[in-house]
N, C-alpha and C positions, 0 to 999 in steps of 0.2 A: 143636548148632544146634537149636532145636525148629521144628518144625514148623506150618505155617499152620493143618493141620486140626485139631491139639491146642489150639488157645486154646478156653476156655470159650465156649459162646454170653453169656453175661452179659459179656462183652469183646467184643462184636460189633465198635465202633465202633473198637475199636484195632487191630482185628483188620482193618477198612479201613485206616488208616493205612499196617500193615504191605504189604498190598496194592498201596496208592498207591506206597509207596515203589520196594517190589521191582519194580513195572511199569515205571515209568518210566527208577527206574537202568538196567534191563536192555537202553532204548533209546538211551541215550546213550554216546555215547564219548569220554572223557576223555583220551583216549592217555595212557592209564598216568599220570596227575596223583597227586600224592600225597596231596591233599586231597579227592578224588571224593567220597566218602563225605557227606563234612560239606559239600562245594557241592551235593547232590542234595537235600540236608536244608533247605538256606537255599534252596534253588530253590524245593520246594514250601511251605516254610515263608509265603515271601513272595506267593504264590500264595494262601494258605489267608488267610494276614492282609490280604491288598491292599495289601501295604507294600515298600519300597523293597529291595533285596539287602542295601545298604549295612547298614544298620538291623538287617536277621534275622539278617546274617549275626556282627552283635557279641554278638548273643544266646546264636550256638554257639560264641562265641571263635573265628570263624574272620575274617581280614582280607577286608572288604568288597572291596576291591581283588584280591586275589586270587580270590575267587570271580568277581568281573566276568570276570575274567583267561579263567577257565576256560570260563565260559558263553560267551563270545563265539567260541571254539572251537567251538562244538558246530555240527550241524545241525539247524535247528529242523522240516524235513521228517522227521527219521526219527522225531519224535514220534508225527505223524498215521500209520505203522505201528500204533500200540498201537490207533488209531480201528478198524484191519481185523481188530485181534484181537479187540477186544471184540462188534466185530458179528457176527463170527463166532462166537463164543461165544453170545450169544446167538442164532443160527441152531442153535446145537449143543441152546439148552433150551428149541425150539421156537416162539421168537417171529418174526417177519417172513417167516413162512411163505407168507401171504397176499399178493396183489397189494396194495402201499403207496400211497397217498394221501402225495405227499411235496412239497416245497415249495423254493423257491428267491428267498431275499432276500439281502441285503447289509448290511454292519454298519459303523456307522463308531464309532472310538475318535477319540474328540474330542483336539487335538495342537495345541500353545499356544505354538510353536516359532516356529524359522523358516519361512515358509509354501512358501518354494522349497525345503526339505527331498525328499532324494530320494522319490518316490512317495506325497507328501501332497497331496489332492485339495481342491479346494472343498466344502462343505457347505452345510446350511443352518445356523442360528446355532442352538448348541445348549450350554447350560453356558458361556460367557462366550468361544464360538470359532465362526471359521466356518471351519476346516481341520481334516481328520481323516486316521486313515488306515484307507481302509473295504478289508472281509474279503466275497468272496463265500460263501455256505455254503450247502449243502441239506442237511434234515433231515428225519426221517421223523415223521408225524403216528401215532405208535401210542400204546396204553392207556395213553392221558392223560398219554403223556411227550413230551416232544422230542428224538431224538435226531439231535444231529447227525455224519452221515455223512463228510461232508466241507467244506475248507474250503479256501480259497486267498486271495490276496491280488489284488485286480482290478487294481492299476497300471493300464498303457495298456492292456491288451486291451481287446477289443469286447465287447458284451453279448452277440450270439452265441457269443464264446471260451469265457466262463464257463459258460454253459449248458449247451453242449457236454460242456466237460470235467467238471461236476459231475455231470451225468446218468452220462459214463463210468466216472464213480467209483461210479457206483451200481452201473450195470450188470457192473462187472469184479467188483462184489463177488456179482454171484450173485440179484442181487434184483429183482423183477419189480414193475414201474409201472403202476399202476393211474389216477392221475390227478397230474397236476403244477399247483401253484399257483404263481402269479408273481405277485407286484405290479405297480406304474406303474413302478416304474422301466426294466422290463424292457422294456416294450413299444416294440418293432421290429416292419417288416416282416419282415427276416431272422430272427429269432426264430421270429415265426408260421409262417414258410412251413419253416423247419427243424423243426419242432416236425409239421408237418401230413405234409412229406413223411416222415418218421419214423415218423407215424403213434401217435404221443404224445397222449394227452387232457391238452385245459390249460383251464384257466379265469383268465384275466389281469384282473386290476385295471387298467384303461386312464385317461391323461391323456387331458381332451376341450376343445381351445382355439379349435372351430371356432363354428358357428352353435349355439342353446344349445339341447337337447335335452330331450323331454319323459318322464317316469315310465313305462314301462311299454310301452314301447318291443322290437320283439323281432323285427331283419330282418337281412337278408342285407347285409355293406357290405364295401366293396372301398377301400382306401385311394386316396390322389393325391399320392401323396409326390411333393416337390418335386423336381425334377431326376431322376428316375427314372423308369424305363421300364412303360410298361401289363405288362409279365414279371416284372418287379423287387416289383410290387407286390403286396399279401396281402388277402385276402378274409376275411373270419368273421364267426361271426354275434354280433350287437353286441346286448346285453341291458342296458336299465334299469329303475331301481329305487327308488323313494324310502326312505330314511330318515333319520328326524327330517326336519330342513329341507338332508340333503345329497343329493345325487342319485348313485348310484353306477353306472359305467360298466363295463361286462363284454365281453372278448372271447373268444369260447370256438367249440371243433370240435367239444361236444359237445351230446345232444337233454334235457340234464335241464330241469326247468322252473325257471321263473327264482326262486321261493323257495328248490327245491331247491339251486342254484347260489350263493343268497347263504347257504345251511345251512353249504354247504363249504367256500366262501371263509372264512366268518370262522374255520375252524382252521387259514386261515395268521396269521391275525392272535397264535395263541397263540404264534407264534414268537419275538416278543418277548418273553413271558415267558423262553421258553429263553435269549434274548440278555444279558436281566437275571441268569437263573441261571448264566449262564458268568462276566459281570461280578465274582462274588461267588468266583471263583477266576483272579482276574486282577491280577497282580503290576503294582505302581506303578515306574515310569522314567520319566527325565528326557532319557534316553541319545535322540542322533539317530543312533545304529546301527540301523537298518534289522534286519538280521539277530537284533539281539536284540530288537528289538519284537516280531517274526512270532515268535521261541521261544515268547513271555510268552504271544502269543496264542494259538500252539496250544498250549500246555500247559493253557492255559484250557480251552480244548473240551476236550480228554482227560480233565482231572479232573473234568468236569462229567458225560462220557460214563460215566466209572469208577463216578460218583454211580448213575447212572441204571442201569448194570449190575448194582449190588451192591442196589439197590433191587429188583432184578426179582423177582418170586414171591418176596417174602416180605409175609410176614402184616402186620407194621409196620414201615412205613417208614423210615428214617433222613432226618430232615429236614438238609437240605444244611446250616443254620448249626449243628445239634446235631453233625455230622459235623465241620466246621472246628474248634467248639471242640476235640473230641478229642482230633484230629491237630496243632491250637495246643500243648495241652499236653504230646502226648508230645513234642512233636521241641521245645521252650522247657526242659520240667523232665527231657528224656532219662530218661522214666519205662522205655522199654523200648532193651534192649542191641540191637547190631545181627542182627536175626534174618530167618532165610531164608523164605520166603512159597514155598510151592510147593499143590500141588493143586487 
């Protein structure tokens, strides 16, 4: 078996492949299948190409059917494992040292199906659909990456639920918050008032459908939510802002000034780029299993995060499509035997 650390440097990029590979098999469990092997291969294979199992998996000569067989077996939770080991690792060479600037949005994967499909939400029309099935995630804002920490699927929970548990995924992994960004969709009073007694710095992106509000704006507001109690209700200081011709609404518990506060918002805005860069490691289905949607999607995040690990302190980068093609061709033209990744 050779070894991970004996590949040349000038085989860097297969030398990720072998990495992708060994990481992932080693989170999955086949119960003893006799095709493991060659389903982990059409797993990421379809992943790297954005293409169907069926399709990758004729390419390894293995029946599309049986590999479904196998994936739908799996758990697509024990993926997001590999998420605490790579953050860990990178904790181990010294990044996320620092209190995080981290962010919490939600993704929807556009779904062309039946729209009463178990846990498919309304959206807005986007790509010729207005059902999707959206992913909560938080990610952390560091040297010019995105990484995302965690992710989960919001079904019926509350926007509270989500918050909660994704900040606990933060915090169980060791890492210390510095400022939290949120979008509109987020915005609740329970939020705010979990977020305050917490003692959490946030600065939220706010929907405003009341009387119309003027630029430069920067006071103390107390909500009036309907049906709810003067207790129930949340207080912060409300900050706007012109630009172009939109007016931007801000709710925050903290004293930065209000250029400062629109500085830092817009690196939630990079999160969509992350969202696009997971996209580009997101296996194409047809299936309304549930179960195997959420695989397709955490496997996305993982090899996006793997991306963004194997990028850390080096000199030049691996661009995410020079990486796909790589790993296209070892696992299509079976350039390399099966070898063991360790170190």
């Amino acid at each position: 078996m050779t070894s991970y650390s004996t590949i040349p440097k000038r085989k860097d990029k297969l030398k990720a492949y072998l990495y992708f590979k060994q990481t992932i098999n080693n989170s999955l469990d086949y119960k003893h299948a006799r095709n493991s092997k060659d389903t982990t291969k059409t797993l990421i294979l379809a992943a790297i190409d954005n293409n169907y199992i069926e399709e990758c998996a004729q390419n390894l000569n293995l029946c599309g059917q049986t590999a479904r067989n196998h994936l739908k077996q799996l758990n697509p939770q024990k993926l997001l494992q590999i998420n605490q080991q790579t953050i860990t690792k990178m904790k181990q060479k010294g990044a996320l040292s620092k209190p995080l600037i981290i962010a919490i949005d939600w993704h929807d994967e556009m779904y062309y199906g039946d729209p009463h499909a178990r846990d498919v939400v309304g959206t807005q029309h986007k790509n010729g659909s207005n059902h999707a099935y959206r992913y909560a995630t938080v990610s952390v804002l560091w040297n010019s990456q995105r990484l995302t920490m965690a992710a989960v699927p919001m079904m019926r929970k509350s926007k509270l639920w989500h918050v909660k548990y994704l900040l606990k995924c933060v915090f169980d992994l060791g890492l210390t918050v510095k400022l939290v960004l949120l979008d509109r969709g987020y915005f609740s009073t329970q939020v705010i008032r979990y977020l305050d007694a917490s003692k959490i710095s946030y600065i939220m992106h706010i929907p405003w459908h009341k009387d119309p509000l003027k630029a430069g704006l920067d006071v103390v507001y107390t909500t009036t939510t309907h049906k709810r109690s003067a207790f129930e209700q949340a207080s912060f200081r409300l900050v706007t802002m012109r630009q172009s011709k939109r007016l931007l609404v801000f709710a925050t518990n903290t004293l930065f000034k209000p250029r400062r506060l629109k500085e830092l918002f817009r690196r939630r805005w990079g999160i969509e780029t992350s969202y696009r860069l997971i996209g580009l490691f997101l296996a194409k289905t047809t299936s309304r299993l549930y179960r195997l949607r959420l695989l397709f999607f955490f496997l996305a995040v993982v090899l996006y995060n793997l991306w963004v690990l194997w990028n850390f302190r080096r000199r030049r980068r691996v661009r995410a499509y020079a990486l796909k093609n790589a790993v296209r061709l070892c696992l299509v033209l079976s350039w390399l035997p099966d070898i063991e990744v360790g170190g």
